[in-house]
C-alpha positions in Angstrom: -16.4 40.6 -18.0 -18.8 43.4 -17.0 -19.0 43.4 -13.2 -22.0 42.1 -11.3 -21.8 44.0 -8.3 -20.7 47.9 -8.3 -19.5 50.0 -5.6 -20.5 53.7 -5.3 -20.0 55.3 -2.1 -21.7 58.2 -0.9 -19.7 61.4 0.4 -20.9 60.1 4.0 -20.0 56.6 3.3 -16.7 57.6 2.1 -15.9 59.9 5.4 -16.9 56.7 7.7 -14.6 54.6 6.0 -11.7 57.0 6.2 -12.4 57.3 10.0 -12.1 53.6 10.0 -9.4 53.2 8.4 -7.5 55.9 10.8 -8.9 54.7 13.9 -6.8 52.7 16.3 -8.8 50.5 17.7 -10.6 48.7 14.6 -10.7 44.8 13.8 -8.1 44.1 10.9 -10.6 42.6 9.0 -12.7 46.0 9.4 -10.2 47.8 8.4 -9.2 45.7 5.5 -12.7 45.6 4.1 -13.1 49.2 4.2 -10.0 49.7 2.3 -11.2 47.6 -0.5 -14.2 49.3 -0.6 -13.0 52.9 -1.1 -10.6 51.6 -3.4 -13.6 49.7 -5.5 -15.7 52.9 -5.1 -16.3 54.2 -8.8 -17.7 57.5 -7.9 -15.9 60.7 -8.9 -13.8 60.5 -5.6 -13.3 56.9 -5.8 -10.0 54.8 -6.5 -11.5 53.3 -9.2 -9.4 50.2 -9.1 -9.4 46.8 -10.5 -10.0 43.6 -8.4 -6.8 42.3 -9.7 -5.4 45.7 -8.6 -6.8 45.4 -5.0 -5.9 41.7 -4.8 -1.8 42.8 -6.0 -1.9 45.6 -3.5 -3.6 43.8 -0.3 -2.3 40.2 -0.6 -5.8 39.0 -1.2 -7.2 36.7 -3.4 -9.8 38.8 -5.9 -12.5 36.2 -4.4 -12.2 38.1 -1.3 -12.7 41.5 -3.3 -15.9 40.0 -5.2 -17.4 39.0 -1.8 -16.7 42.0 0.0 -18.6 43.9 -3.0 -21.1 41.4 -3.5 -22.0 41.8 0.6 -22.3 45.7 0.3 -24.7 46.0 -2.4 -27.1 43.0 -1.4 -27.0 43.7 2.2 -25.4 47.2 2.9 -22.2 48.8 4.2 -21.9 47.1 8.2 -22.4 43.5 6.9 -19.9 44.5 4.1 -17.7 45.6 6.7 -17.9 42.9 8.9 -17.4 39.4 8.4 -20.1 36.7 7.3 -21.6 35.0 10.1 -21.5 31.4 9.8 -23.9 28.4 10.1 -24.2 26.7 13.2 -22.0 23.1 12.8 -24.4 20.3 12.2 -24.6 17.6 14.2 -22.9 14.8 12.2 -25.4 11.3 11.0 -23.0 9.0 12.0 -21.0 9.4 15.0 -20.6 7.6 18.4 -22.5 4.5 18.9 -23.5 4.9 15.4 -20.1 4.6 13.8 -19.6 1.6 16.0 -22.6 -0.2 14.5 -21.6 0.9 11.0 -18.0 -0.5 11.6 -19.3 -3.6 13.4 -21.8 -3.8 9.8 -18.5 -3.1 7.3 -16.6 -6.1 9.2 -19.0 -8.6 9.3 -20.3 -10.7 6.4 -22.1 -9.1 3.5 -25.9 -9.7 2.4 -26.5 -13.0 0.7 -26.0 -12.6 -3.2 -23.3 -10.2 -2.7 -19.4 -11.0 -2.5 -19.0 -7.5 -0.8 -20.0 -4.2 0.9 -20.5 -1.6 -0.7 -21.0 2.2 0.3 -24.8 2.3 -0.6 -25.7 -0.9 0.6 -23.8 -0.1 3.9 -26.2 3.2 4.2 -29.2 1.5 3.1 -28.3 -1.2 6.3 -28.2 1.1 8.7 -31.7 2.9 7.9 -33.3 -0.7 8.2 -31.7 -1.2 11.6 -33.1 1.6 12.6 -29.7 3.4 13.4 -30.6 6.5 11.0 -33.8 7.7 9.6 -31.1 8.5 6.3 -27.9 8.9 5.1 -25.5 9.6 2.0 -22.8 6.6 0.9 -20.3 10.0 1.1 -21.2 9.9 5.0 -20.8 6.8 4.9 -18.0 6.7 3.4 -16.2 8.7 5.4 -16.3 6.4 8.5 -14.2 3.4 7.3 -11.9 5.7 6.0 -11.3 7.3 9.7 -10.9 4.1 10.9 -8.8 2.9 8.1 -11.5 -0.1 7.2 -11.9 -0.8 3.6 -14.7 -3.4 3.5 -15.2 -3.8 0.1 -11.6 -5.3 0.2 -10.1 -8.9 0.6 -6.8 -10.3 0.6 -6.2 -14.2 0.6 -4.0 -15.8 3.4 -2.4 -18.6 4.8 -4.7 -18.9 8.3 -3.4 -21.7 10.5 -6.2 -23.2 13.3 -5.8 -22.3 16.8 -4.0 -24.4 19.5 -1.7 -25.8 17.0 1.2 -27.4 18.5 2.7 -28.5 14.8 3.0 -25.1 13.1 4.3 -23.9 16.7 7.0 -26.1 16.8 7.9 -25.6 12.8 8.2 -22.1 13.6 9.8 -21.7 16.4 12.2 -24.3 14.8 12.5 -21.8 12.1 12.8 -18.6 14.3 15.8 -20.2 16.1 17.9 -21.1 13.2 17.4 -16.9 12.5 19.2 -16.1 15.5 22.0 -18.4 14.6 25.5 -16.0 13.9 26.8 -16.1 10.5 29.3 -18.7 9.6 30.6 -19.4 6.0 31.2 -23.0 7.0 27.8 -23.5 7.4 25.7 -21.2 5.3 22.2 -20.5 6.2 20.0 -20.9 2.8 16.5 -20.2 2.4 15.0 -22.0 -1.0 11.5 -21.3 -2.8 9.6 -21.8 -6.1 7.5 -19.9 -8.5 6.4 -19.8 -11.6 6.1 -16.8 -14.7 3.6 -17.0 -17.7 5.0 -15.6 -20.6 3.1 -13.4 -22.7 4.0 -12.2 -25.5 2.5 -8.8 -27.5 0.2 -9.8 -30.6 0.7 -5.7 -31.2 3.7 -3.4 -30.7 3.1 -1.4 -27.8 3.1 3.1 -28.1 5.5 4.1 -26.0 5.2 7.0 -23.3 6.3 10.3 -24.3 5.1 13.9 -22.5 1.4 14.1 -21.5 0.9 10.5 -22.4 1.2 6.9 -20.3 3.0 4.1 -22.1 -0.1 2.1 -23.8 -0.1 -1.7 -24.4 -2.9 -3.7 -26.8 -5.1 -6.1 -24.5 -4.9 -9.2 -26.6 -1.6 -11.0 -26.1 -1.0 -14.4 -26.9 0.4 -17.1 -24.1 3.6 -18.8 -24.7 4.1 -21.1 -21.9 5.1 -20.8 -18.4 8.4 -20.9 -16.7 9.6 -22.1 -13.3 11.3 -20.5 -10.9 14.3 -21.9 -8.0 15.4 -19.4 -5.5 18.1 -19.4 -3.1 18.9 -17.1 -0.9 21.1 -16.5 1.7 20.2 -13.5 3.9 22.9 -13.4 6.0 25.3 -12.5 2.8 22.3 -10.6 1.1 22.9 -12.9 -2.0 20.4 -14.5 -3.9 20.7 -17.3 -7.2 17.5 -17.7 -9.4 17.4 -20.6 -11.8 14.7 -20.8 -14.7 13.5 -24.0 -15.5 10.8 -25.6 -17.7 9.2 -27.2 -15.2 9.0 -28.0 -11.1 9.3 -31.6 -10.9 10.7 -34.0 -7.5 14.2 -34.3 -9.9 14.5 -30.7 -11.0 14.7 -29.6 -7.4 16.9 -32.5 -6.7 19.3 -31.4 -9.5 19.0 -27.7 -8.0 19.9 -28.9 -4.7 22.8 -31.0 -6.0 24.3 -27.7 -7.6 23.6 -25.7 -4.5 25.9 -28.3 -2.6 28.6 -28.9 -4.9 28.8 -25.8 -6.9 27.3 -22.6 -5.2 28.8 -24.2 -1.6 31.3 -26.8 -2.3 33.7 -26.1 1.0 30.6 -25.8 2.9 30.9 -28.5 5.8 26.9 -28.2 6.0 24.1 -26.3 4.3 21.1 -24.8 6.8 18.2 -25.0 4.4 14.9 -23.3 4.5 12.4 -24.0 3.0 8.4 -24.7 2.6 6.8 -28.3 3.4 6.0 -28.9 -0.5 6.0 -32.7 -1.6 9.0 -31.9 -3.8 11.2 -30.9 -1.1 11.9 -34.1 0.3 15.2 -36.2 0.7 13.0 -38.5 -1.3 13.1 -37.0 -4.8 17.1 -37.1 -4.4 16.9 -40.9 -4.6 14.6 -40.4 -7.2 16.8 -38.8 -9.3 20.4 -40.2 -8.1 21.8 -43.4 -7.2 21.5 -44.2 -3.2 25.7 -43.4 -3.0 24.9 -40.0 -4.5 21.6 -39.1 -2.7 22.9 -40.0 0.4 25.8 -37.9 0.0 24.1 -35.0 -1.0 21.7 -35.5 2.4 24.4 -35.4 4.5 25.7 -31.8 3.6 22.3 -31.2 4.7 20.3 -29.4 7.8 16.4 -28.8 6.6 14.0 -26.8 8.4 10.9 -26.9 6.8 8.5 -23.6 7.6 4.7 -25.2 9.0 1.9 -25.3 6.6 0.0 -21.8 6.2 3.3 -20.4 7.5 5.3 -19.8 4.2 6.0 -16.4 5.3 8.3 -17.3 7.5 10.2 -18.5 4.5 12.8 -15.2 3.8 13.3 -16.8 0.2 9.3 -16.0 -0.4 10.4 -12.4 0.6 12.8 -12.2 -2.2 10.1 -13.7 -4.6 7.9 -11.1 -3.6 10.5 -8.5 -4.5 11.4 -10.1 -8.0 7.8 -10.2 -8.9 7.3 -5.9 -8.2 10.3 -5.0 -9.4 11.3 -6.9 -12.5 8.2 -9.6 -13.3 5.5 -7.1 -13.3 6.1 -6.6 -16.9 4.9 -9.0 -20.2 7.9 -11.1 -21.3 7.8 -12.9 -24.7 9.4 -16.0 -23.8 12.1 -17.8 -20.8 15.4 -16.6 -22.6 14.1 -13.0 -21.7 12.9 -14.2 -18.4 16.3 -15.6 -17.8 17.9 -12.1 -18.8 15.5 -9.7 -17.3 16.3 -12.0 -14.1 19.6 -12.3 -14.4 20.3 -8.3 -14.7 18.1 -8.0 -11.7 20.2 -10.5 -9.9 23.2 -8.9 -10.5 22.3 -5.6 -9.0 20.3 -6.8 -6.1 23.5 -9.2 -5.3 26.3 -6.1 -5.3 24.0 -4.6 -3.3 24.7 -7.5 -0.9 22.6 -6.4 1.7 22.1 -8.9 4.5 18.2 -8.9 5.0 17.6 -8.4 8.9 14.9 -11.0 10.8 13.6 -9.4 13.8 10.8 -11.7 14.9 12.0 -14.1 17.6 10.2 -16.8 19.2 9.6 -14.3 22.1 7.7 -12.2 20.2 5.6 -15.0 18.6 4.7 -16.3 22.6 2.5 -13.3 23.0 1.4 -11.6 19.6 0.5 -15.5 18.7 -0.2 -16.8 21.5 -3.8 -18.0 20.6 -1.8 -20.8 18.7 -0.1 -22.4 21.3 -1.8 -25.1 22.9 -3.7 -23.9 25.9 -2.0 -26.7 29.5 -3.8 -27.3 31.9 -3.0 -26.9 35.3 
């Protein structure tokens, strides 16, 4: 490509340089650009060189070469020489008390007819309030993103009231059988449920090869749902997850009869975990055994239930949580590969047998919880 801007030096010019270049006292920059210069220069006592030459030579990109000739032909051989003055820094649109309005806007509720924020809408806000005369969604987008914000997210939770002296005492119940030392005589077990739709591929899948993503069809075609039992016992880092057609009061009673008598059969007593779901009751034992047999089972039993919108301190939900990323997220046909895929996950998780550790103590919940305890008066 023919070059836009040329470099021809004068005899005089070309002296001055040269008394740059072996002066002493002379800005590197200076220096620099004046070496580019003579070498660019393609008069008959020029260097004649290349940009890509000069670039090799000087350790400089050839951008640097291109603005170094563009300066001394548009604006002469000192602004060539020297470097580019820059542009005052603006005064930014949203700063100060103005971000704090903007973030105070992002967290609050958004306009009626709209399930969210959005950047524009956020922008278009604050010019209506009167906090800027106008602004860009990329300014504004740049706020939540210093303060980590992202409004136009939501995430559903489990939010217990205030004061609530019931999920207090279910979790401190909880938290204290976590700090109980490991004994093989009386296992600690935490149990939970979920459930898998299957879905199977109505066309084969393209697998990934170089360059390319693995690509799957969007129509499938639902086959059913599975149910999930898991036990796990954190102290051991072992887990046991049992497929099942369906979640009913004797299903988990039949799971909880083989956790007694064939996962922990020399277990004097069982320390189970578990969430506050109707199923989970001593109930649906004598719903699926005789009394004898119901009652037996009961008695191998210690049950802490976790309070209601307080699952997570269920450590079975944990390893749920972990199933679902690492071997769930995937379409599976039907439960016999459900019950593979699971059971090869198991088996590596389980020689793993990493005990999970629980740090939060009922210490800890007194103060960063404390809004849920019931307030005494004095």
């Amino acid at each position: 490509m023919k070059k836009k801007y040329i470099v021809r030096l004068t005899e005089d010019e070309r002296d001055y340089l040269d008394g740059i270049i072996h002066t002493g006292k002379v800005a590197a920059h200076k220096r620099l650009h004046a070496e580019i210069l003579l070498k660019a220069d393609i008069s008959e006592s020029g260097g004649k060189w290349q940009d890509g030459q000069i670039s090799e030579a000087f350790g400089i990109s050839t951008r640097t070469v291109e603005r170094v000739r563009e300066r001394l032909v548009q604006e002469g051989l000192e602004p060539a020489l020297n470097r580019a003055k820059r542009e005052p820094a603006r005064s930014r649109v949203i700063d100060g008390e103005k971000e704090a309005h903007l973030i105070a806007l992002a967290c609050g509720d958004a306009p009626e007819g709209y399930s969210r924020w959005t950047l524009r809408m956020l922008g278009e806000h604050m010019v209506e309030l009167g906090h800027v005369e106008s602004v860009s969604h990329e300014t504004i987008r740049r706020a939540p993103k210093k303060n980590e914000l992202k409004p136009w997210q939501k995430k559903e939770w489990c939010i217990p009231t205030s004061e609530n002296a019931d999920f207090v005492c279910a979790m401190e119940d909880v938290l204290g059988v976590y700090k109980r030392t490991y004994d093989e005589t009386h296992p600690l077990i935490c149990m939970d449920e979920s459930s898998k739709q299957h879905i199977d591929e109505v066309r084969q899948p393209i697998a990934a090869k170089p360059g390319t993503v693995e690509k799957y069809d969007t129509e499938y075609e639902r086959n059913g749902v599975s149910n999930m039992f898991m036990f796990f016992n954190p102290l051991e880092g072992k887990r046991h997850v049992e497929v099942t057609d369906q979640r009913t009061a004797v299903d988990w009673a039949q799971q909880i009869k083989d956790l007694v008598d064939v996962k922990y059969p020399h277990a004097k007593r069982i320390t189970l975990v578990m969430d506050n779901l109707n199923t989970h009751t001593g109930a649906s034992l004598y719903k699926a055994f005789v009394p004898e047999e119901a009652r037996r089972i009961l008695d191998r039993l210690e049950i802490h239930y976790t309070p209601k919108h307080g699952s997570w301190l269920n450590m079975a939900e944990i390893e749920l949580s972990i199933l679902s990323r690492q071997c769930l997220d995937q379409r599976i046909p039907d439960q016999d590969t459900l019950k593979k895929e699971i059971a090869a996950w198991q088996e590596k998780r389980n020689a793993l047998a990493q005990p999970m550790e629980w740090r939060f103590t009922n210490e800890d919940a007194r103060i960063k919880l404390k809004k849920l305890y019931p307030t005494l008066k004095e």
